[in-house]
Every structure is written in structure tokens, then in C-alpha cells.
C-alpha positions in Angstrom: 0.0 0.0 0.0 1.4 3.3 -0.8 2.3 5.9 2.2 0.1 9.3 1.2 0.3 10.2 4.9 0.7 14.2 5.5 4.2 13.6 6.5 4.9 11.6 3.6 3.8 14.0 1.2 5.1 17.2 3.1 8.5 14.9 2.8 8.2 14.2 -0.8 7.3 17.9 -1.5 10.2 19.2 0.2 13.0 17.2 -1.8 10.7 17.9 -5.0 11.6 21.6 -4.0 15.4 20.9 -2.9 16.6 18.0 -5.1 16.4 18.9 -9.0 17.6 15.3 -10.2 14.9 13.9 -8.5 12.1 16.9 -9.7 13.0 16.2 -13.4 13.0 12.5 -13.3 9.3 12.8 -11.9 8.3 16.4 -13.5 10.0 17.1 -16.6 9.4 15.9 -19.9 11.9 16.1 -22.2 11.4 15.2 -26.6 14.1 12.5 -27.2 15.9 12.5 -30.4 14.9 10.7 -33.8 15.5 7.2 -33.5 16.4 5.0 -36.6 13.0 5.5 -38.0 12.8 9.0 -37.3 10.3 8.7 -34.3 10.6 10.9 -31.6 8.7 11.1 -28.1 7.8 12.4 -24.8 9.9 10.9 -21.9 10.7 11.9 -18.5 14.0 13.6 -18.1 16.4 11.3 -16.8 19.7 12.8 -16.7 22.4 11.4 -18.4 26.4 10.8 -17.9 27.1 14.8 -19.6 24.2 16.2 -17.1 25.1 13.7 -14.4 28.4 15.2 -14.6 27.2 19.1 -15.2 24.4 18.8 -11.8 27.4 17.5 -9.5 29.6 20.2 -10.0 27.3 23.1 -9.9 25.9 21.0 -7.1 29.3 21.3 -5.4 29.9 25.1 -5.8 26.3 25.9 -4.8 26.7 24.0 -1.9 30.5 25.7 -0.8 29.4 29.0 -1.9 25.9 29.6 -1.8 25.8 30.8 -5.5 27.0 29.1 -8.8 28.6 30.7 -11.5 29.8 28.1 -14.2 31.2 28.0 -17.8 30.6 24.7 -19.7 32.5 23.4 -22.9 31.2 20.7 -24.3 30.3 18.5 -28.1 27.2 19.1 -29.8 24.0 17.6 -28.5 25.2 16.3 -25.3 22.4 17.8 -23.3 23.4 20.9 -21.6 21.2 23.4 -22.6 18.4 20.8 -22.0 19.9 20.9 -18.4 20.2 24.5 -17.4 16.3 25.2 -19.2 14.9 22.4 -16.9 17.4 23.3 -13.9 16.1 27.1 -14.3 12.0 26.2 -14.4 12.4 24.5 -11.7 14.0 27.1 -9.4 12.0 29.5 -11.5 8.4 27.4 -10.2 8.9 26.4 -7.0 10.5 29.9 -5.2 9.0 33.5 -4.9 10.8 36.3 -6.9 13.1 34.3 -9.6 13.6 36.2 -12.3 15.5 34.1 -14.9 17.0 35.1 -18.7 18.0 33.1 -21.4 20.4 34.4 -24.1 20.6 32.4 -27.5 23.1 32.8 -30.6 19.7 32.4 -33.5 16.2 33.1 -33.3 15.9 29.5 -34.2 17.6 28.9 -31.0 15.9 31.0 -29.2 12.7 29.3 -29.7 14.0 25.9 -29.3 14.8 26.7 -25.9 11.4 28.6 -24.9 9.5 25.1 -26.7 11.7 23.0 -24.6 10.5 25.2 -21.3 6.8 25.3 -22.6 7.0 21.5 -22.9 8.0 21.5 -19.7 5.2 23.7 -17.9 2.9 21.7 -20.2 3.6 18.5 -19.3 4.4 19.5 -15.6 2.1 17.5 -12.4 -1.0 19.8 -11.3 0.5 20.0 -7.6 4.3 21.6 -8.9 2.7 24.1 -11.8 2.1 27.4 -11.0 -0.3 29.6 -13.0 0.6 31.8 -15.2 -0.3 34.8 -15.6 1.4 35.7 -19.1 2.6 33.8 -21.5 3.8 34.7 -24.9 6.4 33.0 -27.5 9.7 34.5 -25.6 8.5 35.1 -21.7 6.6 33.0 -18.6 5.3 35.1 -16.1 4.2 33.0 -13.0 2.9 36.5 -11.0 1.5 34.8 -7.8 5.3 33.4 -7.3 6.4 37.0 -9.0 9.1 34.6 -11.1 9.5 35.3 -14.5 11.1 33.1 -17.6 12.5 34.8 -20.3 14.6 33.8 -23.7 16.1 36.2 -25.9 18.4 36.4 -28.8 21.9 37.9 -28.9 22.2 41.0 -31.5 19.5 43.4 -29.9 21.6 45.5 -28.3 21.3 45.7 -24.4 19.7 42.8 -24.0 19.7 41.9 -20.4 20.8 44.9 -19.5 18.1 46.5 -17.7 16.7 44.2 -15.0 18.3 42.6 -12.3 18.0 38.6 -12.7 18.5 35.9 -10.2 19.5 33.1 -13.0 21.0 33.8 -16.5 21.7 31.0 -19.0 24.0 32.1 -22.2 23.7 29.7 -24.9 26.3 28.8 -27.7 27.7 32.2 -26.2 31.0 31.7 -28.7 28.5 32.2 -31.5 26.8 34.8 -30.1 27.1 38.8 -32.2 28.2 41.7 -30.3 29.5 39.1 -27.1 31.2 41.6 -24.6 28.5 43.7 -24.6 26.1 41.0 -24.0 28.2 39.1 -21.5 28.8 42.5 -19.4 25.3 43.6 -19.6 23.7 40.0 -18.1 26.5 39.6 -15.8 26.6 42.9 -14.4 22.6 42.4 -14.0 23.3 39.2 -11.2 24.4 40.5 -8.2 26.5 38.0 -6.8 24.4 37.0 -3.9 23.5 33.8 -2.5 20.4 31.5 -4.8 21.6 33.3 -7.8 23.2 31.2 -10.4 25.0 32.1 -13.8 25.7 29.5 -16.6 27.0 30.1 -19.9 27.9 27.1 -22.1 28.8 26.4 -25.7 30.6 24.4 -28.2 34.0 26.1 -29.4 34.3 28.4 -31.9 38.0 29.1 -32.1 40.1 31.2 -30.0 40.3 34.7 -28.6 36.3 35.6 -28.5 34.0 36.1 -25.2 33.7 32.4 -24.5 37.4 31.2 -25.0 38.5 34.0 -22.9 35.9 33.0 -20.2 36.7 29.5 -20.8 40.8 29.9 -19.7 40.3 32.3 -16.9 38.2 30.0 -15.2 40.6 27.4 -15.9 43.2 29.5 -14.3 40.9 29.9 -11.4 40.8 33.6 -12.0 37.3 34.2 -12.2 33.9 33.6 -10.2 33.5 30.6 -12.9 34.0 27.1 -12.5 35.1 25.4 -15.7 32.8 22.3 -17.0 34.2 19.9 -20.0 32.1 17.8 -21.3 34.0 15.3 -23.7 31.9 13.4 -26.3 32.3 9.8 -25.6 30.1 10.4 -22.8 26.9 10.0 -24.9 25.5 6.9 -24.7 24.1 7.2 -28.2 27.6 7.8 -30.0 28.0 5.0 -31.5 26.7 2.7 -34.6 26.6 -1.0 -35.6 29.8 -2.6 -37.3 29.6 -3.4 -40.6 31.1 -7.0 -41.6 34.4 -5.9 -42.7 35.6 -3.0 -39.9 38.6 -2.9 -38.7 40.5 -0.3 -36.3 43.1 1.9 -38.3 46.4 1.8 -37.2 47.4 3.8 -40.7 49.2 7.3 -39.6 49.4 8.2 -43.5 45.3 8.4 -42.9 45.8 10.8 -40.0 47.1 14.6 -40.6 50.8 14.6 -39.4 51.6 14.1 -35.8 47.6 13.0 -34.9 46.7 9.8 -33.1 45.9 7.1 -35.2 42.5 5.6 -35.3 44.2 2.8 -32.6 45.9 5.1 -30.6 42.6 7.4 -30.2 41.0 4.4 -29.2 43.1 3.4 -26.4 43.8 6.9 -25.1 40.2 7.4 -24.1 39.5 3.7 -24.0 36.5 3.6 -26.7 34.8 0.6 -28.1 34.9 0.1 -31.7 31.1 1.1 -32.1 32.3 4.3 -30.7 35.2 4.4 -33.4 33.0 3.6 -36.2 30.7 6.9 -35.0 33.6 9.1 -35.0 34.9 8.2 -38.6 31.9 8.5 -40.2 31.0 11.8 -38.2 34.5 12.9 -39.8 33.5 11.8 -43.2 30.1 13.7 -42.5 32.0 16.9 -41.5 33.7 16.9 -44.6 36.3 14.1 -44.8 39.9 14.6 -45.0 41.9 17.1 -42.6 39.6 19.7 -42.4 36.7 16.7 -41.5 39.6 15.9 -38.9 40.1 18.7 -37.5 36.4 20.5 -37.3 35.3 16.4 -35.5 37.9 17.6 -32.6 36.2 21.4 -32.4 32.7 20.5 -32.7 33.2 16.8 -30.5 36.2 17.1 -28.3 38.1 14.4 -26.2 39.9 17.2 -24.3 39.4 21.1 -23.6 42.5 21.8 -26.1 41.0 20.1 -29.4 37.8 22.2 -28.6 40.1 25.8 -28.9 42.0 25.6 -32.0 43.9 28.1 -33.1 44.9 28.6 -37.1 48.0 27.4 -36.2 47.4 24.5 -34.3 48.2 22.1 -37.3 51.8 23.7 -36.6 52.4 22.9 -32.8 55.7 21.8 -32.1 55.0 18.9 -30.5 52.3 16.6 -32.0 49.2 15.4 -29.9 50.1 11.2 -30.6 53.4 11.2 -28.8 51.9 13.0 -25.8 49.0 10.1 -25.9 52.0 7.8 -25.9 53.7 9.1 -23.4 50.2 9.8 -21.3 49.7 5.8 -21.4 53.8 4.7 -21.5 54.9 2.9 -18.1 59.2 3.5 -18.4 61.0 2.7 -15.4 61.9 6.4 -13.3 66.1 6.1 -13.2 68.3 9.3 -13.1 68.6 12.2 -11.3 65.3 14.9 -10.3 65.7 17.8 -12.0 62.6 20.5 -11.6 61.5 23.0 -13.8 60.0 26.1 -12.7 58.4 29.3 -14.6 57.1 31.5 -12.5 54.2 33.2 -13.3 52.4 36.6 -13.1 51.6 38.5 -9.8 47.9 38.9 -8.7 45.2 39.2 -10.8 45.7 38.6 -13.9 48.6 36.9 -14.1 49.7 33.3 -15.4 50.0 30.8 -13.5 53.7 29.6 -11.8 53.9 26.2 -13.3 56.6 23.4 -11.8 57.7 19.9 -12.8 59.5 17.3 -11.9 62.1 14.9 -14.3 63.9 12.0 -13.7 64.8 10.4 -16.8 62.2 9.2 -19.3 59.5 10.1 -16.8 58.3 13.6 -16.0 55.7 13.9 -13.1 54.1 15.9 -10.3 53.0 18.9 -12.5 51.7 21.7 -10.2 50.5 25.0 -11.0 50.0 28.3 -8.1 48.4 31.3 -9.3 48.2 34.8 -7.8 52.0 34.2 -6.4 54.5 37.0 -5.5 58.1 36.8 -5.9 58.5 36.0 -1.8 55.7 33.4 -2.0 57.3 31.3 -5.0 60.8 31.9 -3.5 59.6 30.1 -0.7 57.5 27.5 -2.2 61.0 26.6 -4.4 63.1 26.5 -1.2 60.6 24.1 0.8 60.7 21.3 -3.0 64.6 22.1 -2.3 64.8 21.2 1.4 62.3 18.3 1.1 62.8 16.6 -2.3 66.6 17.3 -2.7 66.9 17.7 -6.7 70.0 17.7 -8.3 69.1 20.7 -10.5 66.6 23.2 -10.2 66.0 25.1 -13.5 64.0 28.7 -13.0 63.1 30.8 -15.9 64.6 34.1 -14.8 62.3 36.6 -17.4 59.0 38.8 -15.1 59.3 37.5 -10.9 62.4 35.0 -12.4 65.1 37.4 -11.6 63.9 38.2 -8.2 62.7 34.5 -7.4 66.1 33.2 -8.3 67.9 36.1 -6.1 65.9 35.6 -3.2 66.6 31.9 -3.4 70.7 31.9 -3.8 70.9 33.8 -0.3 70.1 30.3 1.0 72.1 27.8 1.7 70.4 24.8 0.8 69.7 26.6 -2.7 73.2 27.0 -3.4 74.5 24.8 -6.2 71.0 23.7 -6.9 69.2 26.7 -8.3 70.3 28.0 -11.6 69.1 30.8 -13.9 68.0 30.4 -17.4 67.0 32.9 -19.4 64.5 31.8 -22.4 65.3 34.7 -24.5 69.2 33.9 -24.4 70.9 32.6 -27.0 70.9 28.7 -27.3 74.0 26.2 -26.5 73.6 25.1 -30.0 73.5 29.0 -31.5 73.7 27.5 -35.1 70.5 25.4 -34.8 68.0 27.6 -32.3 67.1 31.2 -32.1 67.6 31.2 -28.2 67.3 29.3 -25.3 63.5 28.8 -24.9 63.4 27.1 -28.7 66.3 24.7 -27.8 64.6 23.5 -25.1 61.2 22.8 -26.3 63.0 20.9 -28.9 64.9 18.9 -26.5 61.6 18.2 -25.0 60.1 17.4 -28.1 62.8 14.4 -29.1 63.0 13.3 -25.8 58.9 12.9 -26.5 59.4 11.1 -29.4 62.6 8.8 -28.9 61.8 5.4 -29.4 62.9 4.0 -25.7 59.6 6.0 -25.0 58.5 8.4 -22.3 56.6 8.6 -19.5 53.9 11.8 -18.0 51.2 12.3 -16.1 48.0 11.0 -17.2 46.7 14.9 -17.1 44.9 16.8 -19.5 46.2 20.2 -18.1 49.7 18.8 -18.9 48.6 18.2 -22.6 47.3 21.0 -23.6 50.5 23.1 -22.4 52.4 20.6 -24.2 50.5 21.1 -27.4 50.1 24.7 -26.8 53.9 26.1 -28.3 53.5 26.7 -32.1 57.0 26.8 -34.3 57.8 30.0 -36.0 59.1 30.0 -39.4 63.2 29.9 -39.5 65.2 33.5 -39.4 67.3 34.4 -41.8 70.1 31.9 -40.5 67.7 29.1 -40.7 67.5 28.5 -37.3 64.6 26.8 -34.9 62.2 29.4 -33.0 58.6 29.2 -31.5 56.2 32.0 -31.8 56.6 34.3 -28.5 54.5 34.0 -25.4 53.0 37.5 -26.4 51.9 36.2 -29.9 50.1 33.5 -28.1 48.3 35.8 -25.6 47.8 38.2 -28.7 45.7 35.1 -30.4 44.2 33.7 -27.3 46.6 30.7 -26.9 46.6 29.5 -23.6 50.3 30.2 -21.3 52.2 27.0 -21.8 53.3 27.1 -17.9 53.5 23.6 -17.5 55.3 23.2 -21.2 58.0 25.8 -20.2 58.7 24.1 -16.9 59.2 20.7 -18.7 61.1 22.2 -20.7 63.6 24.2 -18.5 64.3 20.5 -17.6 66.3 20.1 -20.7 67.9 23.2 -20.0 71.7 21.7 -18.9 73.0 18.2 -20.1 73.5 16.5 -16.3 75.9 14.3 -15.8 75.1 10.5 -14.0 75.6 10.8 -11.0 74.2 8.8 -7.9 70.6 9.6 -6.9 70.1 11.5 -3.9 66.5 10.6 -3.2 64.9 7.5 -3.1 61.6 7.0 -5.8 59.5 7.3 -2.8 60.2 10.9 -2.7 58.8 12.0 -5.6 55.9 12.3 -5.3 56.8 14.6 -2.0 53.5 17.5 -1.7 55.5 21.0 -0.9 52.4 22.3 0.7 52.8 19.6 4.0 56.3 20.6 5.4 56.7 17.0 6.2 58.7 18.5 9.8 61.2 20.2 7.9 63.6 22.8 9.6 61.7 25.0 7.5 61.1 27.3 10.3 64.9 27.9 11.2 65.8 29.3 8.0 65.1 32.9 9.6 64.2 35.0 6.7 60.3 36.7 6.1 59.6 33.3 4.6 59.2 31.4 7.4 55.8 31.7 8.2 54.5 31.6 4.9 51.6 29.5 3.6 51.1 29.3 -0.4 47.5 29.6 0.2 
């Protein structure tokens, strides 16, 4: 017999009101997509792996900070606009005052997303619908709740501007005309308050507009935003039947240079060969060829860096399939630890201080600190130094270098450890590399691609710094260079932090030597002092903590 006692229902009411995966499994209907004979229907909305994933992290920050503000990158179709339109009717329906604005890139979007919320209020239970008051083709006014819902379309300019809103969804905001203006406008009109939520998502559309720049500061963790990716193996429905005669490619004259072959890309991301199938015939769709290639990884990415391509991103000096290979390798750690460190940018703003570790054929323990001062990273350094006992430690002396390395070689366990290296100085090898910075990135590069193999982290932060440096054409004494860190932040390429630390690693031949750690060392955390003598050192570092 069911329970429809009063404290039953007053239970099940309340988590109706509090628990949105639960709400849309029981209110929401959603339309599913055509299925093989182009039938479509009305089902309840289930969330799926891509939403799963979405709902727990804007779960998480809602429930840290009282508010949400999150950027989303995902493929096409994987359900997140369907998300945030059935996330936003219900806090929209069930609470007093709401007022909630959508922002679309077409009118066509625009009312795909007010028919999806319509469906919704349409097919809604009696006891969870609130009346409406008005309702036209862009705007749901539910006045006894004084909420509103309202879509619009990016290009009228202002729009958003005037009111002050409690939840704002942008939609394929990379395609969206006149985007700062519009982003400012809605942002500026959600004060950042507790119950108010912002969420802007899209699929990429190159680098350097609104939603790329959005994209990487959140990434950075210098914005409000917390950054979402989405990859496309998620969806269940990514796939297709075998015909009789597949068979995985291990061709690499199929792939453009440097690219994964169809074997690789499989067991990088660990894909089934239905889901292999999908994706070459989804290339073949987008066009075949390279440019089929390349605009599969844009429109359904594995990893936030195919999504943000640049026009040069078929030149990057090191090529994504040895970085896969290296991501997956297991070579043995032998050799001495060397660390790499380029420090980054102070306060707002600035890049990130990236550091890496390198014994050998493995690299490992990437770590990134933003917002650092010259003291602060001088005294992160020290405490690797006193706790991890490298053999080398390389620092980039350009920006807080100089005063980072300075700071550093009035201590003593520093001395004989730390050395300089300036990128823009000229190369060991003048006659082959423009300066120092190109030499090592090559270095890096071969030691990526000799065949006794390499080893790195299994990170995706790691990869895109890797993939992030882009060769320059030769100078006029044919020699190697990369384009400069300021072309790259001229055309939206992300700070290779991480890159440029691995590199720095290359930076002096070192001789073999005995190893002065054990391998249980490395993976040494500098943020625990591990009862160090850190504390004796005696200088305006001793108290510091790097958060």
C-alpha cells in the first residue's frame, strides 16, 4: 500500500523543491531525439552521464558558496542546454521572486529553448505548476510566485541589461554577435548574492572571443566561474553498428601529421569500436579529409584543447600522438630529479607559476599556483629544495624569475642547486636555435618522441600546455624558433606554464651521477612541510603559507 500520509507527502514535497535530479525525473518531460526510424517522443528527463556530470559540480559550488557561477565546454547535443532550461524552471516554479534570462546565438535557438521550457510547464504535475499569468512566445510570467522566464536572442543590443536577474543561462555564447557587450550587460545584471546562479555554455568556436576568454580564466581559477568539459564519448548514443568488414586503423598516413591514429585514439580514451566507427563516419560527415579531422575535434572534443583551436594549431611543435604515448607509457623512473619552474604573473591577472619534476624518461608531479609574489614562489622553491633534494633546479629568470632566483641563492640549501636560465638567451647550440626557450622545447620534443619511449602524467592540463607552443618559421640563418608568449596571448593561446617548466628541464646536459632521493620521494607534496627545519631558515619566509 502506498504511504500518502501528511508527513509523507510534506517529505516528498520538500525534496521535490530541494533536489532537482529527482524533480525532473518525476516532472519534466523532455522530446528525445529521432530514433532509426525518425520517431521521436515524450519521456521523462532522466539525466544522463554529460548532465550527471554538469548537476554534480554546480551541485558542489552551490553547496560551498551559496551561489553558482559556471562555464561549460562541451560536443554538440550532449544535453546541456536541455539541463540548465529544466534546472532554471524548476528554481523559477517552485521559489518566490526568480527572475530568470536566457540568451541564445539564433532566433531559431531562441525558440528551441522557450518550446523545450513550454514542454515543460505543459507536461508538468498539477501539484508543482504554477499559474501563469502571461505567457507569450519569448516570456513566462508566473505572478502569484512574481518569477518570470524569459529567452532572448543575442544582437539586440542591451539585451539583459536593464533588469536585475537571479539566474541567467547564455547559450552557444562563442556564437553569439556583439558578445562583450552582451556578456557584461547580463553579468553585471546578477548580483553575486546567495540562490543566484549564472551558466553560460557552448561548443567552441575558435580562439580569442568572449567564450574562450571565459573559458581559460576559469581554468586559471581567475574568475567567479568554474570550468565544466564535457567530452563526447560520454553519450551513450555515439555509436553505430559494425559493418562486416571493420577494422580499427592503425594507418598514420590516414591521420594529418603528428595525430593519433584511429588505434591510438582508441586506447587513449578507451573507446569501443562502435564508438570508433561513429567518429569516422561523423569525420566523413564533417567533410572528410583534414579539415573533417580537425572541425570532429572542435565541434566533439576528447579534451578542452582540441575544442580551442587556433589557425595554427596544425603547426604545434609537439604533436598530440606522442603525448597520448607518453600519457599511457609505463618506463621505469632512473636518473637524477631535475625540476622546472616558470614562475608566473603576480595577482590578478597573471599566469599561472607552473613546476615539474624529471627523472629520466618520466616527467611527473605537474603543479600549478596562481596569484603568487616573488616571496611566495621563492619560498615554495626552497621548501621542494629542502624536502625533495633535486640535483638541478632550473627557473626561468624573465618577469618575478630574476627576483625568485635572487631571493633563493641567499640560501644555503639553494646553493649549487638553483640555476638561472634565461628563455630569450641565445641557445647552447647557436647555429641550430634562435635562443634558449626554442632549444629546449626541442629537446623536449625528441625526448617525446625517442623510441625508448617516455613517461607523464596522465593529465589533461599537462597536454594542452604541451600542445600549446607553435613553431615560427626559421630566421634568416635558418634556425629553430617558437612563436613568442606574447603572440600566443595576442591570439588567445593559452600560457604554456607547465610546457615551459618541462622544458627548463632540458635546460643543462647533467651528468650520471648517484641519486640523492629515493623513488619514494617523488611524489613529495611542498604544501605539508613533512617536519622540515623550514622554520629555522630565519628570513620573512618562514611563516609563509602558499594559500
Amino acid at each position: 500500500m502506498t504511504d500518502v500520509s501528511p508527513k509523507r507527502v510534506k517529505a516528498i514535497r520538500a525534496r521535490l523543491k530541494s533536489d532537482f535530479a529527482y524533480y525532473a525525473a518525476r516532472c519534466l518531460k523532455i522530446l528525445t531525439k529521432p530514433d532509426a526510424h525518425g520517431k521521436v517522443g515524450i519521456v521523462p528527463f532522466k539525466l544522463n552521464a554529460a548532465q550527471r556530470h554538469i548537476h554534480e559540480q554546480i551541485e558542489a559550488q552551490r553547496d560551498r558558496l551559496g551561489y553558482v557561477r559556471a562555464i561549460i565546454l562541451k560536443g554538440r547535443q550532449q544535453g546541456a542546454s536541455t539541463y540548465t532550461e529544466g534546472r532554471f524552471y524548476w528554481k523559477t516554479t517552485q521559489n518566490r521572486g526568480e527572475k530568470t534570462y536566457i540568451l541564445t546565438h539564433s532566433k531559431e535557438a531562441t525558440d528551441n529553448l522557450f518550446g523545450m521550457v513550454d514542454r515543460y510547464h505543459q507536461n508538468a504535475p498539477v501539484h508543482v505548476r504554477p499559474y501563469v499569468g502571461k505567457d507569450n512566445a519569448r516570456e513566462l510570467v508566473f505572478d502569484k510566485l512574481d518569477s518570470r522566464y524569459q529567452v532572448a536572442t543575442a544582437g539586440a543590443k542591451g539585451a539583459g541589461r536593464s533588469a536585475t536577474l537571479t539566474n541567467v543561462h547564455g547559450s552557444e555564447v562563442a556564437f553569439w554577435e556583439k558578445a562583450e557587450e552582451h556578456l557584461g550587460g547580463m553579468l553585471q545584471a546578477v548580483p553575486l548574492a546567495m540562490g543566484t546562479e549564472v551558466v553560460l555554455e557552448s561548443t567552441a568556436n575558435g580562439v580569442g572571443n568572449v567564450f574562450h576568454k571565459q573559458w581559460v580564466m576559469a581554468e586559471r581559477g581567475q574568475s567567479d566561474f568554474i570550468a565544466i568539459f564535457v567530452p563526447w564519448f560520454w553519450q551513450e548514443e555515439y555509436k553505430r553498428p559494425l559493418p562486416e568488414d571493420f577494422a580499427v586503423s592503425h594507418d598514420a598516413e590516414a591521420v594529418p601529421e603528428g595525430e593519433p591514429t584511429e588505434a591510438d585514439y582508441q586506447d587513449a580514451y578507451r573507446l569501443t569500436d562502435q564508438q570508433i566507427y561513429w567518429r569516422r563516419m561523423k569525420i566523413v560527415e564533417l567533410g572528410g579529409g583534414e579539415d573533417g579531422y580537425f572541425l570532429f575535434k572542435q565541434e566533439y572534443p576528447a579534451t578542452p584543447d582540441e575544442a580551442f583551436q587556433s589557425s595554427a594549431s596544425g603547426n604545434s611543435l609537439i604533436k598530440r600522438k606522442f603525448v597520448l604515448r607518453a600519457r599511457k607509457s609505463d618506463v621505469a623512473s632512473t636518473g637524477q630529479l631535475i625540476i622546472g619552474v616558470d614562475p608566473g604573473g603576480e595577482g590578478e591577472g597573471g599566469d599561472p607559476t607552473g613546476i615539474i619534476r624529471r627523472r629520466g624518461r618520466r616527467m611527473f608531479n605537474p603543479q600549478k599556483f596562481t596569484k603568487l609574489n616573488t616571496m611566495q614562489i621563492a619560498a615554495l622553491v626552497l621548501r621542494i629544495i629542502k624536502n625533495e633534494r633535486p640535483l638541478k633546479v632550473f627557473i626561468d629568470v624573465g618577469g618575478l624569475g630574476a627576483g625568485v632566483v635572487d631571493r633563493l641563492l641567499e640560501m644555503p640549501d639553494a646553493q649549487g642547486v638553483v640555476v638561472p636560465v634565461n628563455f630569450g638567451e641565445a641557445a647552447l647550440d647557436p647555429e641550430r636555435y634562435k635562443n634558449r626557450r626554442a632549444e629546449m622545447h626541442w629537446l623536449m620534443k625528441e625526448w617525446l618522441e625517442d623510441v625508448g619511449g617516455a613517461n607523464i602524467p596522465d593529465d589533461d592540463d599537462l597536454q594542452a600546455d604541451l600542445l600549446a607552443s607553435v613553431i615560427s618559421p626559421t630566421d634568416s640563418q635558418q634556425r629553430r624558433q617558437l612563436m613568442s608568449k606574447q603572440w600566443m596571448k595576442s591570439k588567445g593561446i593559452r600560457s604554456p606554464n607547465l610546457a615551459d617548466a618541462g622544458a627548463l628541464t632540458f635546460a643543462l646536459p647533467v651528468a650520471a651521477v648517484d641519486v640523492r632521493i629515493s623513488d619514494a620521494q617523488t611524489d613529495f607534496d611542498p604544501l605539508d612541510s613533512g617536519g622540515s627545519d623550514w622554520g629555522n631558515q630565519g628570513s620573512s619566509m618562514v611563516d609563509f603559507d602558499v594559500f
